[in-house]
C-alpha positions in Angstrom: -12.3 -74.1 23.6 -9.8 -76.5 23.1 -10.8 -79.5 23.8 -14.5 -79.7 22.9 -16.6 -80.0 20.0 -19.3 -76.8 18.9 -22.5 -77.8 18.1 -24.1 -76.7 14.5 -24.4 -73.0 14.1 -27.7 -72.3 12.8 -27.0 -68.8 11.0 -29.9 -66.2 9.8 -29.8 -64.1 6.4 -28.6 -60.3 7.4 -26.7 -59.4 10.2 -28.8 -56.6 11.1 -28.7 -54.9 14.5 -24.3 -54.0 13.8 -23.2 -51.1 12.0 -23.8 -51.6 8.8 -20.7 -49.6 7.2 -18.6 -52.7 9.5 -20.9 -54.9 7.8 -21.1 -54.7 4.3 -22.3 -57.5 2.8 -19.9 -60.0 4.5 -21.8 -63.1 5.6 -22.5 -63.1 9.4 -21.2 -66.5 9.8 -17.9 -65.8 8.5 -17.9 -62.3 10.2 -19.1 -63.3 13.5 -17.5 -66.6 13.9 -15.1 -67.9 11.5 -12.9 -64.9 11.8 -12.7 -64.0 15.7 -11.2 -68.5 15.8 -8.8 -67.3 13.7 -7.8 -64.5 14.5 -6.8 -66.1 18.0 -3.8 -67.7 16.3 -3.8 -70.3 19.4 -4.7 -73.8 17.1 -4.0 -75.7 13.5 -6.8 -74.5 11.8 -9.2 -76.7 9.3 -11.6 -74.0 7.3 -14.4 -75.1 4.8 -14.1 -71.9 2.4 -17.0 -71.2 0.5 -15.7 -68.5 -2.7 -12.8 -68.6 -1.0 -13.0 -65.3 1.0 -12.3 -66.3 4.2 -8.6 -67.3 2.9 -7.7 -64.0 0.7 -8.6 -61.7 3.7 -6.9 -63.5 6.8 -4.0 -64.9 4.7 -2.1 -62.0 5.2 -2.3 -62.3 9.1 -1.9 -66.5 8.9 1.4 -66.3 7.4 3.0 -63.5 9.8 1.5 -66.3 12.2 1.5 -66.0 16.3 4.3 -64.7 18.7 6.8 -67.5 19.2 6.4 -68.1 23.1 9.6 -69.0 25.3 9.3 -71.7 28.6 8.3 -68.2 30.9 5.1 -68.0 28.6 6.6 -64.4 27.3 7.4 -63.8 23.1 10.7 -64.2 22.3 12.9 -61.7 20.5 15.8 -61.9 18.3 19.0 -60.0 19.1 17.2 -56.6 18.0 15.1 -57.0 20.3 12.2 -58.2 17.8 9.6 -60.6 18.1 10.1 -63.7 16.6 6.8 -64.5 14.9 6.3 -68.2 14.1 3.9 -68.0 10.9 1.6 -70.8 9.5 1.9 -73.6 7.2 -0.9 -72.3 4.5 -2.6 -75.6 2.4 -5.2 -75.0 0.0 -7.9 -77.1 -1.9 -9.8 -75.6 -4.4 -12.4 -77.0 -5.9 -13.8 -74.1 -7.8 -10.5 -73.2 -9.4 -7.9 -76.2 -9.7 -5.3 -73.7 -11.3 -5.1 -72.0 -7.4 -5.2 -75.4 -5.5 -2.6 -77.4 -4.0 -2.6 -81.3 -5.1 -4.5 -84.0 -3.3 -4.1 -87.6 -3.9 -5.8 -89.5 -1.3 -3.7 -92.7 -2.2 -1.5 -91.0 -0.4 -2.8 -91.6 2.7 -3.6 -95.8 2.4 -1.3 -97.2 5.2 -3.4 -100.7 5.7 -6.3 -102.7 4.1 -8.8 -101.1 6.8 -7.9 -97.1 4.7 -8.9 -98.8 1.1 -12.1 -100.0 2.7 -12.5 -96.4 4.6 -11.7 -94.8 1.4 -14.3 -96.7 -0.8 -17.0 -96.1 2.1 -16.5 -92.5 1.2 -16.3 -92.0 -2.7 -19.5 -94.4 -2.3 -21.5 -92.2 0.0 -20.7 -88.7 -1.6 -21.3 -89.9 -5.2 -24.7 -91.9 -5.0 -26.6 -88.9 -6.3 -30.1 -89.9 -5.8 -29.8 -92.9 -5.8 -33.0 -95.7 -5.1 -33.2 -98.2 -2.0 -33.1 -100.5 -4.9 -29.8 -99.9 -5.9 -28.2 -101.9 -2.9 -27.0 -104.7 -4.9 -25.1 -102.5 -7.3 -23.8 -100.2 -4.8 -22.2 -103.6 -3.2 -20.8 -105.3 -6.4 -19.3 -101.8 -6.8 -17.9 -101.4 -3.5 -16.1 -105.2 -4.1 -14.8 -103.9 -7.7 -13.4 -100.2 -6.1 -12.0 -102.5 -3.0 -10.0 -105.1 -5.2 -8.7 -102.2 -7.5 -7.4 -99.8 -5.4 -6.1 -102.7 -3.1 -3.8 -103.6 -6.7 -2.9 -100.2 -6.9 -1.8 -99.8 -3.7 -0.1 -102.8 -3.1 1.3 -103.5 -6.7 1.7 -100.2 -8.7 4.4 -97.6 -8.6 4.3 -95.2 -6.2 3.6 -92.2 -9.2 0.8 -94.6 -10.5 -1.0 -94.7 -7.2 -4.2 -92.3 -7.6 -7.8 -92.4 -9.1 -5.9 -91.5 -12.7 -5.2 -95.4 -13.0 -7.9 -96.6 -11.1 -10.3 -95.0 -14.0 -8.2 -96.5 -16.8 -8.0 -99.8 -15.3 -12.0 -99.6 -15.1 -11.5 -98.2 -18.8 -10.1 -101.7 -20.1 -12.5 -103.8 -18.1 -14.1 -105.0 -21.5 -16.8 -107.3 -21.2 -18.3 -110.0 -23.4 -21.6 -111.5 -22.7 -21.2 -113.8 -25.2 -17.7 -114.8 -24.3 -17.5 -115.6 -20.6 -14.0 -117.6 -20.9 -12.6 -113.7 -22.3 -9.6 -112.3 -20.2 -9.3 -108.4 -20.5 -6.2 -106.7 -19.0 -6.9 -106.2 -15.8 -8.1 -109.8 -15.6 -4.9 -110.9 -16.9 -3.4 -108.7 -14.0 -4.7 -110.4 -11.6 -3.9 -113.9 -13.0 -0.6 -113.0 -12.7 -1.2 -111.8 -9.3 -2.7 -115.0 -8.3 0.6 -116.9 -9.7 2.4 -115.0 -7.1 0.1 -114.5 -4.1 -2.9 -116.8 -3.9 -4.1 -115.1 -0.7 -3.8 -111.3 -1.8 -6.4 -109.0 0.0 -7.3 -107.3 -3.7 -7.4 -110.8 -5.5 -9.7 -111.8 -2.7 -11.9 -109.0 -3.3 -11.5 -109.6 -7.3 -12.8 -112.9 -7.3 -16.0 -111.9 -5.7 -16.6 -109.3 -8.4 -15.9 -112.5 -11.0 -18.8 -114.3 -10.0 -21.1 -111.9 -11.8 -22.0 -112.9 -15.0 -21.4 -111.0 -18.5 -24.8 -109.0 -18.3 -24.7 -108.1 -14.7 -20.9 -107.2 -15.2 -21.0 -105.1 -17.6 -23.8 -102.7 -15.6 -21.9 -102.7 -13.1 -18.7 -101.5 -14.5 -21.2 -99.2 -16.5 -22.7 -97.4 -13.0 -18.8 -97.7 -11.9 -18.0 -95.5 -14.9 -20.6 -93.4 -14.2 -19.5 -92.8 -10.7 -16.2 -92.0 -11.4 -16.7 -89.8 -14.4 -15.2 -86.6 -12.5 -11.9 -88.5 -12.5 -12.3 -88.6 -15.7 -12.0 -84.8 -16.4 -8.0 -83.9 -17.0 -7.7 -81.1 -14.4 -9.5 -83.5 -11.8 -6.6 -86.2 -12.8 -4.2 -84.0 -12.9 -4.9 -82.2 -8.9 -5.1 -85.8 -7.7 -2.1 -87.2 -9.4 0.1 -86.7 -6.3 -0.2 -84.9 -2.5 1.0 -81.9 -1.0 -1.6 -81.2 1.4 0.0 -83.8 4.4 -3.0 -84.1 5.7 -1.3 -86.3 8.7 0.8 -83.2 9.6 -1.7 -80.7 11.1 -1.7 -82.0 14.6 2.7 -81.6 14.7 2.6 -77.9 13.7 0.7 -74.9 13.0 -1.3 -75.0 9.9 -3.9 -73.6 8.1 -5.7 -75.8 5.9 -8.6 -74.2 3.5 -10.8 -76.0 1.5 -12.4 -73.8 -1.0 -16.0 -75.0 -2.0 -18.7 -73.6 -4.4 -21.6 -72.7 -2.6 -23.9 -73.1 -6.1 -22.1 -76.3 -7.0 -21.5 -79.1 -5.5 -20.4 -81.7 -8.1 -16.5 -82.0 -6.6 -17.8 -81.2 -3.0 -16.9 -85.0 -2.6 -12.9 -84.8 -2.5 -13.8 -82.5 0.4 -15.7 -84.8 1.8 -12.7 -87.2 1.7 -10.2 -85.3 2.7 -12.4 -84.9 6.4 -12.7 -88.3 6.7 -8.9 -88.8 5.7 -8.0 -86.0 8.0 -10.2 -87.5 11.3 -9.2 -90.5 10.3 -5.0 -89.5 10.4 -4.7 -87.3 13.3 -6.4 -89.6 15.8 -4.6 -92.6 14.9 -1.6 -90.1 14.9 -2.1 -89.1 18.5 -2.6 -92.6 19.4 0.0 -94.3 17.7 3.3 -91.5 18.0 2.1 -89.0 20.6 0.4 -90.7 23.7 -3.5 -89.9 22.8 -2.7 -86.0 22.3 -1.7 -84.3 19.4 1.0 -81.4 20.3 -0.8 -78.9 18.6 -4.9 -78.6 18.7 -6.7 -79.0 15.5 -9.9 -76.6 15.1 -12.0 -77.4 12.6 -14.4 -74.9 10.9 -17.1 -76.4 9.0 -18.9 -74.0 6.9 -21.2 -74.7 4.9 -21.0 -78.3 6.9 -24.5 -79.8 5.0 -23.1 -79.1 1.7 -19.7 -80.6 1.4 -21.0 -83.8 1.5 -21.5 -86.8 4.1 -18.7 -87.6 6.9 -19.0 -91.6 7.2 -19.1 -92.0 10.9 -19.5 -89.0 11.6 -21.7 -88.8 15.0 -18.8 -91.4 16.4 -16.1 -89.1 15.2 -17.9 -86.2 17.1 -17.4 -88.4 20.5 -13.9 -89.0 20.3 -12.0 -86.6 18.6 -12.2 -84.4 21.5 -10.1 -86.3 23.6 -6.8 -86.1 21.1 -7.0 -82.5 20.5 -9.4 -82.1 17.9 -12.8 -79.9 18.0 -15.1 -79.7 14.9 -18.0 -76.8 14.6 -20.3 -77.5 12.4 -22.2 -74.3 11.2 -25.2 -74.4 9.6 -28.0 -72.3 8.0 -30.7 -74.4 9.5 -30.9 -77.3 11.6 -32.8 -79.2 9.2 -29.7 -79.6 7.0 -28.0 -81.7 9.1 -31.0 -83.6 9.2 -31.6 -84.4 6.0 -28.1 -85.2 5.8 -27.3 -87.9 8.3 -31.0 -88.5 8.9 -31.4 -90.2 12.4 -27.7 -89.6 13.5 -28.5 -86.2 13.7 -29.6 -86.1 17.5 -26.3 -88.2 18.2 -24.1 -85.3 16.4 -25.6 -82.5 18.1 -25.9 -84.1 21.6 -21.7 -85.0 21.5 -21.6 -81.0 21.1 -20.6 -79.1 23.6 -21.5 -75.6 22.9 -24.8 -74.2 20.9 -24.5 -70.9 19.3 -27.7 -69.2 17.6 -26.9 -66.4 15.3 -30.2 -65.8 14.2 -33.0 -67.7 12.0 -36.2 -68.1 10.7 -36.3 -71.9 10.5 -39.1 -73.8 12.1 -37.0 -76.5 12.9 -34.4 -74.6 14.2 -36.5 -72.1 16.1 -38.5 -75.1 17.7 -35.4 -76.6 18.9 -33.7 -73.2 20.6 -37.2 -72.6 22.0 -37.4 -75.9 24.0 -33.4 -75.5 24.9 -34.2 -72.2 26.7 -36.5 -73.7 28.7 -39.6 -71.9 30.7 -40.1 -68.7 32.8 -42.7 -68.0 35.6 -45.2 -65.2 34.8 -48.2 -64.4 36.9 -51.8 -63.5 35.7 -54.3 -61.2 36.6 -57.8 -61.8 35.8 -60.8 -59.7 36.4 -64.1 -60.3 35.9 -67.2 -58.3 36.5 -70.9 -60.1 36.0 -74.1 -58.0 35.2 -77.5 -58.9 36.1 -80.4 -58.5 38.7 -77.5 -58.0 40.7 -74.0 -57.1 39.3 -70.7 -59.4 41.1 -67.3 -58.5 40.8 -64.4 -61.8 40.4 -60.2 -61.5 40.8 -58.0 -64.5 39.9 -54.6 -64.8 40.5 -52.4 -67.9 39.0 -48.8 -68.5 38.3 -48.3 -70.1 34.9 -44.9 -71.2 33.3 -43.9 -69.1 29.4 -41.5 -70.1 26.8 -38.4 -67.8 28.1 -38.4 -66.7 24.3 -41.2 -68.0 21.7 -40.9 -69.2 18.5 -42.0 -66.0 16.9 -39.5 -64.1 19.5 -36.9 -65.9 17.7 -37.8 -65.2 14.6 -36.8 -61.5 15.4 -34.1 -61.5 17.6 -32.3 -58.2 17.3 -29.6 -59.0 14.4 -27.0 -57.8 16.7 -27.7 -60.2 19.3 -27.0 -64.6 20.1 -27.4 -67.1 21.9 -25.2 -69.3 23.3 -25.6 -72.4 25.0 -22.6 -74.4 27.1 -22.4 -77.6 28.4 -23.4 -77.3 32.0 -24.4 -73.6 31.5 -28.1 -72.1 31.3 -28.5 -70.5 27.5 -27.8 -66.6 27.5 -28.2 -63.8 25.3 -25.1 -61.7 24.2 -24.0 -59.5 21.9 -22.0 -60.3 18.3 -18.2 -59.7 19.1 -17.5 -57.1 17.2 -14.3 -58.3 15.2 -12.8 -54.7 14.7 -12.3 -54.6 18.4 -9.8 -57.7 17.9 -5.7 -56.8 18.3 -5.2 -58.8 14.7 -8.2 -57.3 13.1 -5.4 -54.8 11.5 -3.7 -57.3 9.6 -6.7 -58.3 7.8 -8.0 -56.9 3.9 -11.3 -55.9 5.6 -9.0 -53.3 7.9 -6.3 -52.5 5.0 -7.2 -53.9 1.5 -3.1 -54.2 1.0 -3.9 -57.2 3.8 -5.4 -59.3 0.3 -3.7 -62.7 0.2 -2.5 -63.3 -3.0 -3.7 -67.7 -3.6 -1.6 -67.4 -6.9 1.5 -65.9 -5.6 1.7 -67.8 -2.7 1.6 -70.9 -5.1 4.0 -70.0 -7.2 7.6 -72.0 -7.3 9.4 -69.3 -7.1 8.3 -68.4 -3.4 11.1 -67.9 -1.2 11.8 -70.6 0.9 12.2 -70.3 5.0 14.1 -72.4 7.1 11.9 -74.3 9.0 10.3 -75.3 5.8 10.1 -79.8 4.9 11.3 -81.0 1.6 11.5 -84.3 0.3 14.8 -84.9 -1.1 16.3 -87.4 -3.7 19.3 -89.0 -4.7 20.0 -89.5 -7.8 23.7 -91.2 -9.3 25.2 -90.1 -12.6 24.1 -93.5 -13.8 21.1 -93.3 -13.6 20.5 -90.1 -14.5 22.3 -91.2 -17.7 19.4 -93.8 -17.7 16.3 -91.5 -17.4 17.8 -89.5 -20.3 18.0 -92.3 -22.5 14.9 -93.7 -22.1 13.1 -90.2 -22.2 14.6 -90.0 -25.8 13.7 -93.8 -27.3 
């Protein structure tokens, strides 16, 4: 529903209770919700991928795309009379396999100082590991280190320089001596020069606050920096972040269909998802505030699978209150409620009470099956008791009371036919209903599980030599003879 948010989707293990040659071994989740979103075709669509399945077997159908609808409502045709199809702007993440993956530089997206301190707030949550309550003092000499760095990078570097591939090699030359404390490394020297010609820059600011730690406690705390930022270190990582072509910003003005492909074993660069949802709330609503009146043209639906394991959302429980109002919904779906709580901890009653709808796919999780237990609320029953009382003279006793039942118990729950949910509306009592079965959808044909010549191909669609269409964006330079003359002599000395 455009509009409004879906609350977690707590999912079971089999579908059970459909027919199982539909069924295969497709994950219910995917099968039962995922899909039947997109197969409406009515929204921009954000999709947390896990394996990446959901992408090669709906691909096919995103990029023929919706009928192109005319001011009377009705598809338009060209002059043979053919429907004009208005197909999707595909993006694609992947972290399992950077060689299929589109770039993402979140750089790209630092417009003011308030998006470097968003954008530290993030790699610091998602790469704490397990981290101590202890560890607050580091965290925060980090966070002032990250903070004056990037702010130099954005403010000062080259546009092409601008990503985490300098930021680790300025934090590379950071030498320290502890027996030295009047020794300048580079970066130090940088911002000497910096303060020569700005006394009152933001990232100097921040850089002198680092400073005042002394040659011991500086050199741990580039030490834990190095440590955090060791993925950046690995060349494929450098090289998918060295510039942007997901334009993240974009979603909201046309229709797109953004996947981010995750591993559901390992979550070691599950973080650079994390960002990019941050980025992308973070974009779109200052978007619809800033160029389109509060209301982005085109509705953004976000699909969150796997939402506990692509890392923390900062802020998320706020984001879930007012995204809804500029065109944005995020489902969350879950395999137990508990995720979500050991997640974002007490936040998690905040997240799931700014959610509209509830759907229960099926479970055996006692936190989960608590919670739907008390949302369905009571029914009356009424008992019968007899009693009959033997002695030196036998009696005979009736009762009759009304007493209020648990509509479904916890054990009830637990085996709910497979082919059954729940769902649960604002404003609406719960209800039980059956799974939609997606082969009963109009553009269930155009996907691989109807026809397997339906498989989207990631690497041919990636491919430079795709053909372009007309409604396509480029960026395009100019470039004199001069100093193309230039470029070739310096790329020879």
């Amino acid at each position: 529903m455009p509009g409004m948010d879906a609350m977690p989707m707590e999912m079971g293990e089999s579908p059970g209770g459909i027919d199982k040659k539909l069924s295969g071994n497709h994950d219910q989740k995917t099968r039962f919700f995922i899909k039947p979103n997109l197969m409406q075709l009515h929204s921009s669509y954000v999709v947390t991928d896990p394996k990446g399945t959901v992408l090669v077997e709906c691909g096919k159908l995103l990029s023929r795309g919706a009928p192109r609808l005319g001011k009377d409502g009705k598809p338009l045709r060209n002059k043979k009379g053919k429907i004009i199809y208005e197909p999707y702007q595909i993006k694609v993440f992947n972290t399992i396999n950077f060689k299929k993956s589109m770039h993402y530089n979140p750089f790209a997206y630092l417009h003011s100082e308030k998006d470097i301190l968003k954008l530290v707030t993030v790699l610091i949550a998602n790469t704490k590991g397990e981290g101590k309550s202890g560890d607050d003092f580091w965290v925060k000499a980090e966070t002032l280190l990250y903070t004056a760095l990037i702010g130099y990078i954005y403010y000062e570097a080259p546009k092409n320089e601008q990503n985490f591939s300098t930021l680790v090699e300025m934090i590379n030359v950071m030498e320290v001596r502890e027996d030295d404390e009047s020794f300048k490394n580079a970066v130090d020297l940088l911002f000497d020069a910096l303060e020569q010609k700005d006394p009152d820059h933001f990232a100097l600011r921040q850089y002198k606050k680092y400073k005042l730690a002394a040659g011991k406690t500086a050199k741990s705390i580039l030490i834990s920096c190095g440590a955090r930022l060791a993925p950046f270190d690995i060349a494929e990582v450098r090289e998918i972040t060295m510039y942007d072509e997901l334009e993240l910003d974009l979603v909201g003005d046309r229709k797109t269909a953004l996947f981010f492909i995750i591993s559901d074993t390992d979550a070691t660069f599950n973080f650079l998802v994390s960002m990019a949802y941050t980025q992308l709330f973070n974009l779109l609503c200052e978007r619809a505030d800033d160029k389109y009146g509060g209301r982005l043209p085109v509705h953004v639906r976000c699909l969150i699978d796997e939402a506990a394991n692509i890392g923390q959302i900062p802020n998320l429980e706020k984001l879930m209150a007012t995204i809804r109002s500029r065109e944005i919904s995020a489902c969350l779906v879950l395999q137990a409620q508990s995720q979500l709580k050991a997640l974002y901890k007490d936040n998690m009653d905040t997240i799931i009470g700014n959610c509209d709808s509830s759907l229960f796919l099926g479970g055996k999780e006692e936190t989960t099956l608590k919670s739907w237990s008390a949302l369905l609320g009571k029914e009356t029953i009424d008992m019968y008791n007899t009693s009959v009382t033997k002695g030196t003279q036998e009696s005979h006793g009736q009762n009759f009371q009304k007493l209020g039942k648990d509509l479904m118990s916890m054990d009830e729950l637990a085996v709910m036919d497979g082919g059954k949910c729940l769902l649960q509306v604002r404003g609406v009592r719960p209800f039980l209903s059956k799974k939609y079965d997606i082969t009963q959808h109009p553009n269930y044909k155009y996907l691989s599980d109807f026809n397997p010549k339906n498989t989207f191909d990631i690497e041919k669609y990636l491919s430079t030599r795709l053909r372009m269409r007309p409604d396509d964006l480029f960026l395009n330079y100019e470039i004199s003879p001069s100093e193309l003359a230039e470029e070739s002599a310096d790329d020879t000395e």
